[in-house]
N, C-alpha and C positions, 0 to 999 in steps of 0.2 A: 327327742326326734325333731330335725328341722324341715320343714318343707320350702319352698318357694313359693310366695304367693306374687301371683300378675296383678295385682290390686294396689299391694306396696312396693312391687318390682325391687325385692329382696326377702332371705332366708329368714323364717319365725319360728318359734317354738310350738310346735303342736299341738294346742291345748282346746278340745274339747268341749262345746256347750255346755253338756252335759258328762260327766266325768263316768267313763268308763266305755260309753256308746258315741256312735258318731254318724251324721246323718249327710250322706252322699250322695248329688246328684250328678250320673252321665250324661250328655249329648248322644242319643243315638240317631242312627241311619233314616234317609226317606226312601220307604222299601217300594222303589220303582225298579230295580236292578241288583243285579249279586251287588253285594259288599266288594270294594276294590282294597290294593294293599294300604291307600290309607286310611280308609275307615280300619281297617284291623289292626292299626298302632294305635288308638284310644282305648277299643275294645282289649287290648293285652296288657296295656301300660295301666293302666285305671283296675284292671283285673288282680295284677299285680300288686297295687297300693293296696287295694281292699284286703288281698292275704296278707300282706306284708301286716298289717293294722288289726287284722283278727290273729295274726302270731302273736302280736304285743299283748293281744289280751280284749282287746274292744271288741262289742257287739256293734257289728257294722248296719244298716240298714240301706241297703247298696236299689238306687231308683238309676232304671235306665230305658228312655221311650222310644218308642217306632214312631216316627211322623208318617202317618198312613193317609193324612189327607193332603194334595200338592199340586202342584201344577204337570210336573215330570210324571206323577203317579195317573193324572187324567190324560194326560197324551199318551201314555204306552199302554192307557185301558182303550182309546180311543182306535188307536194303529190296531191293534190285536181282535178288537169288536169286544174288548170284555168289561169288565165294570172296576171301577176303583177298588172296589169293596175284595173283588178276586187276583185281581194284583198283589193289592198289599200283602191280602192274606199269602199268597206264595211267595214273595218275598222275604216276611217275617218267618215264614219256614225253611226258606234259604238261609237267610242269614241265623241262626239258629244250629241249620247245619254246618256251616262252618266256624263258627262261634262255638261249637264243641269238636271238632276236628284242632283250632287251636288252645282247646283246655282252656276257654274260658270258661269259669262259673256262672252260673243260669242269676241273673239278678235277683233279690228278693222279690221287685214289682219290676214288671215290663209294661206301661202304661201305655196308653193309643189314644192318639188323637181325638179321633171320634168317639172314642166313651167317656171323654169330659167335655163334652161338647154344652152343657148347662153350667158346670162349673164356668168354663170361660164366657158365655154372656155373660155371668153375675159379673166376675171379675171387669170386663169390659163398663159394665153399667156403673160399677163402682169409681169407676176411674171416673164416669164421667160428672156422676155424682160430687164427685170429692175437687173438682173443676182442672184436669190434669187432661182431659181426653176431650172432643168436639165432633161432631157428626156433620158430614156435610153428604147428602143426595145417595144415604145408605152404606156411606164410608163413614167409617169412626177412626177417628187419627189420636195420636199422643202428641200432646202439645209439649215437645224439649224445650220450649223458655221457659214452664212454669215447673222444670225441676233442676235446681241451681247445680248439682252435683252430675248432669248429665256429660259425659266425657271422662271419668275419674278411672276408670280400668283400662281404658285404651289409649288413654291422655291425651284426648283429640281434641283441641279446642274448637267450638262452636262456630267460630267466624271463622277460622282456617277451613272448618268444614264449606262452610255455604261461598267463600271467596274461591276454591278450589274446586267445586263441583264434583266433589268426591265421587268415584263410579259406584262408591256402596250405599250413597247415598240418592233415591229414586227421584226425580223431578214430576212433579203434579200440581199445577197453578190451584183447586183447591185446598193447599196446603196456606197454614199461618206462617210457617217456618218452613226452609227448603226438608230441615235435620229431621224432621217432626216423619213421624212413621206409623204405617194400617197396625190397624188393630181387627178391624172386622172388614171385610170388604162384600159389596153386593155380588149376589148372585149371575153367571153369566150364561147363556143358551146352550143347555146340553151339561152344563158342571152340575156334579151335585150340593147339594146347599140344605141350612137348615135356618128355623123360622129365630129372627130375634126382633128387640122391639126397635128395630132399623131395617128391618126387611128381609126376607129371604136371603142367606149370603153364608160365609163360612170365613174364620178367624186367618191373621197374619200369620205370618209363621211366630214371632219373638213372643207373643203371648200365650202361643200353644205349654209351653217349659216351664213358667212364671207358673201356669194353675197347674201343672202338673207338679211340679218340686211341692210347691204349696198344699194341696190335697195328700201326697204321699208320703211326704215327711214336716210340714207344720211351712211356719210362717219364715223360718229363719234355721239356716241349714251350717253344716260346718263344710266341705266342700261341695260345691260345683267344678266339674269338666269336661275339658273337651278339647280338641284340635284347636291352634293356636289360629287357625281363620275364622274361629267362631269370637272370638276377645271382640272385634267390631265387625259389624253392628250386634250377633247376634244376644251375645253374654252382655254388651251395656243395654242395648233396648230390655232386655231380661230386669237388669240391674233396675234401670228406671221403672218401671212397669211393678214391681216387686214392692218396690220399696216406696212408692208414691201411694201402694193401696193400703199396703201393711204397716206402714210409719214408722219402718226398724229398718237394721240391715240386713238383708236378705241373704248374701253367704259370707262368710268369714275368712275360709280360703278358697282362693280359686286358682286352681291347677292345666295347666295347657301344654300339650304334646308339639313337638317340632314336627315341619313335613319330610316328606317322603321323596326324595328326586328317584330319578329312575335313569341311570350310568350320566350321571349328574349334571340331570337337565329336569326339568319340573314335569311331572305327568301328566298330560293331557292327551286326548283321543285325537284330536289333529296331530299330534305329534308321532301318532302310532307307538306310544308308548305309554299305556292305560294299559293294566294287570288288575283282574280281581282276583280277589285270593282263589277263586277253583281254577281259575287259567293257571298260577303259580304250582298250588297242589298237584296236577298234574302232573310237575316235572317234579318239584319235591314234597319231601312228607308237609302235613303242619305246622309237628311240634317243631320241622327246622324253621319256618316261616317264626314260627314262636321265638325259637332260641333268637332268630337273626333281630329282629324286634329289639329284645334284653339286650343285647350286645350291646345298644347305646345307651347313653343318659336319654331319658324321656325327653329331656327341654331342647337337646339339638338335632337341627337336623341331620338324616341319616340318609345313604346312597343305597338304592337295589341294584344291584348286577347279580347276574350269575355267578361272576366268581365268588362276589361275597357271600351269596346262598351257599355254593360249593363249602366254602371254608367255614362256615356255621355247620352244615351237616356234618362236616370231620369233625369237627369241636364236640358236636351233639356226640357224634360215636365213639370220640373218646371217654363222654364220661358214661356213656353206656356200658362200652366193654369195661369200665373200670369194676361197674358195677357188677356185671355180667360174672367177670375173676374172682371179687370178693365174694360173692355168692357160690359159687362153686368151690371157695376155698374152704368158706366157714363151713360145706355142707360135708368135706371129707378132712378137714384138719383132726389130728388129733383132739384130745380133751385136757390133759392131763398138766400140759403146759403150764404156768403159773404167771397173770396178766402180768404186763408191762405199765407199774404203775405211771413211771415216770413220763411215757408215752402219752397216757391217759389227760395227763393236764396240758400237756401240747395239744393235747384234740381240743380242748375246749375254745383255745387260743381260733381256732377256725372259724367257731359260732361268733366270736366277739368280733372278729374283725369283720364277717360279712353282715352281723346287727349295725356294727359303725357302719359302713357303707349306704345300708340302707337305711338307717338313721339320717343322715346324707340327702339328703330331698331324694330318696329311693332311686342309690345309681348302683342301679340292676349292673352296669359293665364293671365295675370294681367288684359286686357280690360275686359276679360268674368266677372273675380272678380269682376266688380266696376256695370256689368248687374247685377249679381246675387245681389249684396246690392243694386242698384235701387228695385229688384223682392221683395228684404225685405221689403222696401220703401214704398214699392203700395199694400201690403199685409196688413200691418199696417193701410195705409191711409183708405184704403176699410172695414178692420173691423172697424173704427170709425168712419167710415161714414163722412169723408170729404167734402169739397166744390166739385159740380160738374165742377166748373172750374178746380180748382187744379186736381182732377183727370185726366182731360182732358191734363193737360201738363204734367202729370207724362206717359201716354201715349203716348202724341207725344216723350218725349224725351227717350221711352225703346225703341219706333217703330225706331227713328232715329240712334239709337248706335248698335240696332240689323242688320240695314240696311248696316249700314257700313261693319259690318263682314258675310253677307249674312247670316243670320242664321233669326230661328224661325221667318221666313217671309212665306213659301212655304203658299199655298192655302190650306183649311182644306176642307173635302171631304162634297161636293155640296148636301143638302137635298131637295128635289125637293118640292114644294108647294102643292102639295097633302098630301106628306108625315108630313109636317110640324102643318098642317090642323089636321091629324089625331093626330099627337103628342102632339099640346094643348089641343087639346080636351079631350086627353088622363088624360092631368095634371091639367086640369079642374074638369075632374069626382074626380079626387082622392083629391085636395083639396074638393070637397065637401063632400067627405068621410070622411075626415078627423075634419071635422066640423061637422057632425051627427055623430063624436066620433065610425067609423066604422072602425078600424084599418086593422081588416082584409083584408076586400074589399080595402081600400089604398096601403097594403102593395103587395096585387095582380095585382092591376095596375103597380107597380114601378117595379114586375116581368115581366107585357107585355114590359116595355117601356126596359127594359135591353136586354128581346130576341130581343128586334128590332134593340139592337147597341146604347139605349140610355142612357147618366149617366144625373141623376137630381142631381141638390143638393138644400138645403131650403134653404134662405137666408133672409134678414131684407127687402129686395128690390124687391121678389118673388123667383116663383121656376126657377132655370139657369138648362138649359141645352144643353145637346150640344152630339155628336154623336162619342162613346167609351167610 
């Protein structure tokens, strides 16, 4: 398996710390506001790797944090009259709910800010100890001259930086270096803050990751990720900060998502084109928001329009109803039939080429390719009325390649057993209208059964139906 790594800005072989386990850290959200759609391509694509990685067989240890302490988070407690502390918390319950609306899996550790709030002074103190960090008037800075490697994953050189005035780069005449960046910053009237031995104050953002990675999965990780605007400053000040206290390399690989334009223009609220995923849900389900996601390779960037949601939800519903058929098939095929061995070893030809794929520095869009020709697969098999064996492993193996990429798994909506009752009954009378040659009368039955929410269809194996 080859990933990409932004470190070497080329394709490596996947190899493991530790052999068999692998130790994963996400960039998660600053829970001032719903999740938009670009937070939710980290949250799917990284969601995805970590399946994709427990299919091979690895025990993953998947860390993914809520930055609960911010600036954005004290101004919208501040607008509101509430407190930081009841922000974040409904936030991280927002995003949570949407975060299982797209079938992401619940991280093993979800860390906060604020409850490694001693970890990061040690950290901080260590740095200054160890002569990499400096204090000036309750500020603690990182001094980037005294770590030579500072630049190596974003490949910014140092003077390009301070000759150019980089906008990522903040200007503050107590600084050594323009590049040099807070670690701890004082306290300000009305924020809240905690005691360190620099004064009342609350950490930068780049250190908050460094002792969280560090505390939740050790000193030295196999991937870090995140959205390709975090590569600078936040993932190299991460970098530096990591590896200047701990004296090793801090991740191995590190993984970053392309952005998200919106009818191919960049998303921005001045633009009146900012979408968070509940503003989208409203108009489509999740797991389309999910499918449209996978449709690309993670590392490029991807366009949202309508139409392209449109044409992802048809894609979704084709391998739905694919499923929908084959299930309904295996459930009245006869038994007696005798498997299609030869059949059998073309099926596996399916699993290999979507493992290549995602072997592939995981391109989810060539996996879905190789679902969509199993969907042609089981389309074929079903109109020729195949073995109920062989159907049955054409099923386990769409259920297994779907499971991988979390898709067209979600639960279909529950008809309760009265309902169900009325509904045969329903397709009872009209087959036997349709037997006393009363087309009429049949074709006003499949009227009641539509206002009820139900689609029939005829078939060699009876009538299928199902609810939409």
């Amino acid at each position: 398996m080859k990933v990409y790594n932004t470190l070497t800005r080329q394709k490596e072989e996947f190899v493991p710390l530790e052999e068999g386990k692998v130790k994963m850290y996400v960039c998660g959200p600053t829970v001032y506001d719903y999740i938009h759609i670009g937070n939710a391509r980290p949250y799917v694509v990284f969601d995805t790797v970590r399946r994709y990685l427990e299919y091979k067989g690895y025990e993953v240890t998947y860390v993914q944090n809520f930055t609960d302490v911010d600036d954005k988070i004290i101004n919208r407690a501040s607008k509101e009259h509430s407190t930081m502390q009841e922000i974040s918390n409904k936030y991280i319950q927002e995003a949570f709910h949407d975060a299982d609306g797209l079938n992401v899996k619940r991280a093993t550790i979800h860390p906060r800010v604020t409850e490694e709030m001693d970890l990061i002074i040690q950290m901080v103190n260590d740095l200054i100890e160890k002569g990499y960090a400096y204090e000036d008037k309750g500020t603690v800075y990182f001094d980037t001259k005294k770590f030579p490697d500072y630049g190596k994953l974003s490949r910014k050189n140092l003077d390009e930086l301070i000759a150019g005035g980089s906008d990522r780069v903040s200007v503050d005449d107590a600084k050594k270096n323009p590049t040099d960046f807070v670690l701890w910053k004082p306290k300000k009237e009305g924020e809240p803050s905690w005691s360190s031995p620099w004064g009342e104050g609350r950490p930068g953002w780049h250190i908050e990751c460094s002792v969280m990675a560090k505390h939740h999965l050790g000193e030295s990780i196999d991937i870090h990720a995140g959205g390709e605007d975090l590569v600078f400053p936040h993932h190299e000040n991460e970098i530096a900060q990591s590896e200047a206290c701990n004296g090793h390399h801090f991740a191995k690989y590190w993984l970053h998502n392309g952005f998200i334009t919106v009818d191919n223009e960049k998303m921005s609220k001045s633009l009146g084109n900012f979408f968070t995923v509940r503003d989208i849900a409203a108009q489509f389900p999740y797991e389309v928001i999910r499918f449209f996601i996978l449709n690309g390779h993670y590392r490029s960037p991807i366009n949202f329009s309508r139409e392209l949601m449109q044409a992802c939800q048809n894609g979704l519903e084709r391998i739905k109803n694919a499923r929908k058929e084959l299930a309904f098939y295996i459930e009245n095929a006869p038994e007696e039939k005798p498997i299609e061995e030869d059949k059998v070893q073309e099926l596996q030809s399916y699993q290999k080429q979507f493992e290549a794929a995602m072997d592939d520095d995981f391109n989810t869009a060539d996996a879905i390719s190789v679902i969509y020709e199993l969907v042609r697969t089981s389309n074929i098999a079903v109109k020729a009325a195949v073995s109920k064996e062989y159907a049955i492993k054409i099923q386990d193996m769409l259920d297994h390649l779907c499971g991988v990429l979390g898709i067209a798994e979600m639960e279909e909506d529950a008809v309760s057993e009265e309902d169900t009752e009325k509904i045969e009954a329903l397709i009872a009378k009209r087959a036997e209208a349709k037997k006393a040659k009363d087309f009429g009368a049949a074709d006003a039955i499949r009227d009641e059964l539509t206002a009820m929410g139900i689609t029939i269809k005829d078939t060699r194996q009876g009538v299928q139906w199902s609810r939409g």
